[in-house]
C-alpha positions in Angstrom: -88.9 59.7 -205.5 -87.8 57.5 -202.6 -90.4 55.1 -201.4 -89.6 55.8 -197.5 -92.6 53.4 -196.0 -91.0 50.7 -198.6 -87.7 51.2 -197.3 -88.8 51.9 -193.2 -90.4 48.0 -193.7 -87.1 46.8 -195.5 -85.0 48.0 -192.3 -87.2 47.0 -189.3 -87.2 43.3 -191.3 -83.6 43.4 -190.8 -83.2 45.1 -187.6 -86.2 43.5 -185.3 -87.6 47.4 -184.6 -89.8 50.2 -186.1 -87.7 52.3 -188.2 -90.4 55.0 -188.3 -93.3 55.8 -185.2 -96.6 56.2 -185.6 -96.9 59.7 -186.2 -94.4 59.9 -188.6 -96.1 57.0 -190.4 -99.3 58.5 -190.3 -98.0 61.9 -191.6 -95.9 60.4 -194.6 -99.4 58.4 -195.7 -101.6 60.9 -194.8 -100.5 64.2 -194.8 -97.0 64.4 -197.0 -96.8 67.9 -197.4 -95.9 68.2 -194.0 -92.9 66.3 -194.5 -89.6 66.9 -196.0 -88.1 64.5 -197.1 -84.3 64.3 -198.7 -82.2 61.4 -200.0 -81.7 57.8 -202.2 -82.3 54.5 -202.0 -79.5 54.0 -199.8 -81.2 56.1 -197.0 -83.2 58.8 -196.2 -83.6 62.1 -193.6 -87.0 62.9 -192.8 -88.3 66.4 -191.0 -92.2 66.6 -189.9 -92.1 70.2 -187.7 -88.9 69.9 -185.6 -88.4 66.4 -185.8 -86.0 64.3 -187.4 -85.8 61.1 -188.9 -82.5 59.2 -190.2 -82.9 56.0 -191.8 -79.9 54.2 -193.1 -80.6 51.1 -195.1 -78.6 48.1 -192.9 -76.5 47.3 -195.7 -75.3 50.8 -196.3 -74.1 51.4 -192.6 -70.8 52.7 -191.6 -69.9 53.8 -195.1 -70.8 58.0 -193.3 -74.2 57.9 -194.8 -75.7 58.9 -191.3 -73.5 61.7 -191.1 -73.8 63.0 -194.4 -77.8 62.7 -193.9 -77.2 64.6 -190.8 -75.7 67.3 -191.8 -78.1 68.0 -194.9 -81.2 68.5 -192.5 -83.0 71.6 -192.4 -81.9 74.0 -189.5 -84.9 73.7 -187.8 -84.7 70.1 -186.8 -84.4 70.1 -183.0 -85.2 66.9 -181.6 -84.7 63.0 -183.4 -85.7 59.5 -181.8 -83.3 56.5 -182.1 -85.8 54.2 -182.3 -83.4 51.3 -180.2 -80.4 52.5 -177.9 -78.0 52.1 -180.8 -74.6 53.0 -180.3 -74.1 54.2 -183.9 -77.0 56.7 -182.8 -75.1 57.7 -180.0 -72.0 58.0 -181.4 -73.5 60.3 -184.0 -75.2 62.4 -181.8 -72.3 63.1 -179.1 -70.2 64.3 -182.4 -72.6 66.9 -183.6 -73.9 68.3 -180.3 -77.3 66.4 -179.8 -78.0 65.7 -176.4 -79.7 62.3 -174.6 -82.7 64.0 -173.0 -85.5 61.3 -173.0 -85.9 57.7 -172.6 -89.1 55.1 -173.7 -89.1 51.8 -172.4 -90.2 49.1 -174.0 -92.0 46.4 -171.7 -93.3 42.8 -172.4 -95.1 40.1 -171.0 -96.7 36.8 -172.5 -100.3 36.9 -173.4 -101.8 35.0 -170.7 -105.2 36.0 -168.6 -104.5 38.9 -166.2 -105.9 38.5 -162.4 -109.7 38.7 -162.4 -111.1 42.0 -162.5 -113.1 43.7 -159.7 -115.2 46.7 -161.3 -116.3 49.2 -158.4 -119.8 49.9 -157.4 -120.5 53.2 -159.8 -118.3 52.5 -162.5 -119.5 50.9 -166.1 -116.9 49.1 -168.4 -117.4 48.7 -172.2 -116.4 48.7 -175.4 -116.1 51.8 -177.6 -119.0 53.0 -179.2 -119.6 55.7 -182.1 -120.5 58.9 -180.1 -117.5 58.3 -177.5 -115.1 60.3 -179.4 -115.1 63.8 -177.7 -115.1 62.5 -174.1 -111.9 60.2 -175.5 -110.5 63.1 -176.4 -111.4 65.3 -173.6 -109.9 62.7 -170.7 -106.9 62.2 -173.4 -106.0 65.6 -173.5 -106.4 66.4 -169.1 -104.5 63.0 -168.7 -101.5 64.0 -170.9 -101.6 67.8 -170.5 -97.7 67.3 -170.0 -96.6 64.9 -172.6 -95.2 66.5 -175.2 -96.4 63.6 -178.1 -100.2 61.8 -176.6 -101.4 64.8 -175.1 -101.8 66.9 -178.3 -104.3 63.8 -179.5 -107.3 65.8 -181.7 -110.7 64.7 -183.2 -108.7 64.2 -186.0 -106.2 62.6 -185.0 -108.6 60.2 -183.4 -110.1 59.3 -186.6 -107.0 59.2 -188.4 -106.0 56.2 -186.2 -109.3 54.6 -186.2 -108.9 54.4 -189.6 -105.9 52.2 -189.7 -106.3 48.9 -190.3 -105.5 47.8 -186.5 -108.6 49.7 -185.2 -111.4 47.4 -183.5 -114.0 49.2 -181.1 -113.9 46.0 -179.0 -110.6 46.7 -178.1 -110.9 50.7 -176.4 -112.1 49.8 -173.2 -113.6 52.6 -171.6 -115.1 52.9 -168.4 -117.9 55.4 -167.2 -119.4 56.7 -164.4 -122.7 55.4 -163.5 -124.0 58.7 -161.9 -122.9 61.3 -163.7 -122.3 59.4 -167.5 -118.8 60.6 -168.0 -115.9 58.8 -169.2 -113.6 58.2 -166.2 -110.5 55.9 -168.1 -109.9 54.0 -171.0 -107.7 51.7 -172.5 -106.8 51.6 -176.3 -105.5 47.9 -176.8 -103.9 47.2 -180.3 -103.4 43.8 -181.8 -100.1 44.4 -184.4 -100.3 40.7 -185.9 -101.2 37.2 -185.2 -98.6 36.8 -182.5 -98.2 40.5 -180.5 -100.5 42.8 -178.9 -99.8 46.1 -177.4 -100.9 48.3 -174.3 -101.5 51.3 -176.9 -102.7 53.6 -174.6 -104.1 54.0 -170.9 -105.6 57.3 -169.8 -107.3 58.2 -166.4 -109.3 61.7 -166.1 -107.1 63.0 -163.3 -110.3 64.1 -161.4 -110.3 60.2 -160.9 -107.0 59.4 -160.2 -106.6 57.2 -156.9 -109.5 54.6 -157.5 -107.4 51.9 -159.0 -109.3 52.8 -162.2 -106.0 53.1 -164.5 -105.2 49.3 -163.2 -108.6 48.2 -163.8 -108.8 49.3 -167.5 -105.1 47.9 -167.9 -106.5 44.9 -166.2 -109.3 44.5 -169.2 -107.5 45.1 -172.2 -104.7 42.6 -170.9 -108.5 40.3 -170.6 -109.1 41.3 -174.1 -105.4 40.8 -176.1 -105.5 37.5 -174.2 -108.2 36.3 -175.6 -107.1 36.9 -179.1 -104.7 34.0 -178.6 -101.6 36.3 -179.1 -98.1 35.4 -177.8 -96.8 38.6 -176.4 -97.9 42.0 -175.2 -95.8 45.3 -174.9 -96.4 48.9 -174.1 -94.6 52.0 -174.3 -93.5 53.7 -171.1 -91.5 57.3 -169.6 -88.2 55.4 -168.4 -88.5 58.1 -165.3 -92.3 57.6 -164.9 -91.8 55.5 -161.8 -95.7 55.2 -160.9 -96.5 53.6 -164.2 -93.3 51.4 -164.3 -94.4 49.7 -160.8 -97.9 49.3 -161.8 -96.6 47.2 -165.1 -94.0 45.6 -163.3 -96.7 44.3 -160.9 -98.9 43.0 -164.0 -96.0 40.9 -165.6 -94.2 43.3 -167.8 -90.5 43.2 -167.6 -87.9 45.2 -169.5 -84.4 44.6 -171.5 -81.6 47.9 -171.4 -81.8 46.6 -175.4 -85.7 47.6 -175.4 -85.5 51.4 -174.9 -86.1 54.2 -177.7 -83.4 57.6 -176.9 -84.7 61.2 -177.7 -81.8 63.5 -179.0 -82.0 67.2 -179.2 -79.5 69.9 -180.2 -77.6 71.6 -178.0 
């Protein structure tokens, strides 16, 4: 059997990006039943629900491997992420009828101290604490009601990721509400390696929305990745979620055309 997390390391060594996301990650170690999985050493297709993954070991490429991968997936694969714009992806998709339909940005900035925060009257910011988990889930889930990946986070998802070896409570800032104890925002920070941090996730309760607190909880876990000494941070954005782009743009973050992930489905 193909070691597929052995291989996904091999090719984002080579090729400066993720070969695999997070979920699928997390499914392939955690829960491989769900995935299907076809094959060699020379690459790999992958199918977790409707969603595909080709990998093609960089040394292998342009040989038809990616085609030939292609066309052995299971009908039910619908959508499939090219996890960098590449035009080999591309190429492959306009041939056999996949459509561009979805765009992630990448955006950076060095990890230097954000502008100093101003917490409003009413509103408590701290750390994670055990005991925090169903109100992170239940302003997770009203925050992303619409996006097809974050907002289906569960309890057990939840734990599934604080389980990883990234997970540190001191880096899910949350922030509360004085009066009535409930979690208005947070903002799960996550340090990859020595050098990079990442903006993992921001979410606002949208019964909230329009008190600055979504910048404020970016604000402090830019505070906190700073002050782990890192180099650079990045975060994940919708290319056509303008709001979001402007309020990273304002903190520091820039983007490169080169730093965006492409969502195919079939036609």
């Amino acid at each position: 059997m193909i070691d597929v997390l052995a291989m996904a390391r091999l090719a984002e060594a080579a090729d400066g990006v993720a070969a695999l996301d997070e979920a699928t990650g997390l499914a392939v170690r955690n829960r491989p039943e769900t995935v299907q999985v076809w094959g060699d050493v020379r690459g790999f297709g992958l199918l977790i629900g409707d969603e595909l993954t080709l990998l093609v070991m960089p040394h292998e490429r342009s040989t038809g491997l990616g085609r030939r991968l292609l066309l052995q997936a299971p009908a039910q694969a619908h959508r499939a992420w090219s996890h960098g714009d590449h035009p080999a992806a591309r190429a492959l998709a306009a041939s056999h009828g996949w459509d561009r339909v979805r765009e992630l940005w990448v955006m950076r900035r060095p990890a230097v101290p954000p502008p100093a925060l101003a917490v409003p009257a009413g509103v408590r910011l701290r750390p994670f604490r055990p005991g925090d988990e169903a109100e992170i889930v239940r302003v997770n889930a009203a925050a992303f009601a619409h996006h097809p990946e974050q907002g289906g986070l569960t309890l057990a998802g939840l734990h599934e990721r604080m389980a990883e070896p990234w997970f540190a409570a001191d880096g899910l800032i949350t922030a509360w509400d004085e009066t009535t104890g409930d979690l208005l925002a947070f903002h799960w920070t996550k340090q990859h390696d020595a050098t990079h941090g990442e903006v993992y996730v921001v979410g606002v309760d949208p019964s909230a929305q329009g008190r600055g607190l979504g910048k404020l909880v970016t604000l402090a876990g830019l505070e906190h990745l700073a002050a782990l000494g890192l180099d650079e941070i990045v975060l994940y954005v919708e290319a056509d979620n303008g709001p979001a782009r402007t309020l990273y743009e304002s903190l520091g973050f820039t983007h490169s055309p080169n730093d965006t992930h492409v969502q195919y489905e079939r036609a």
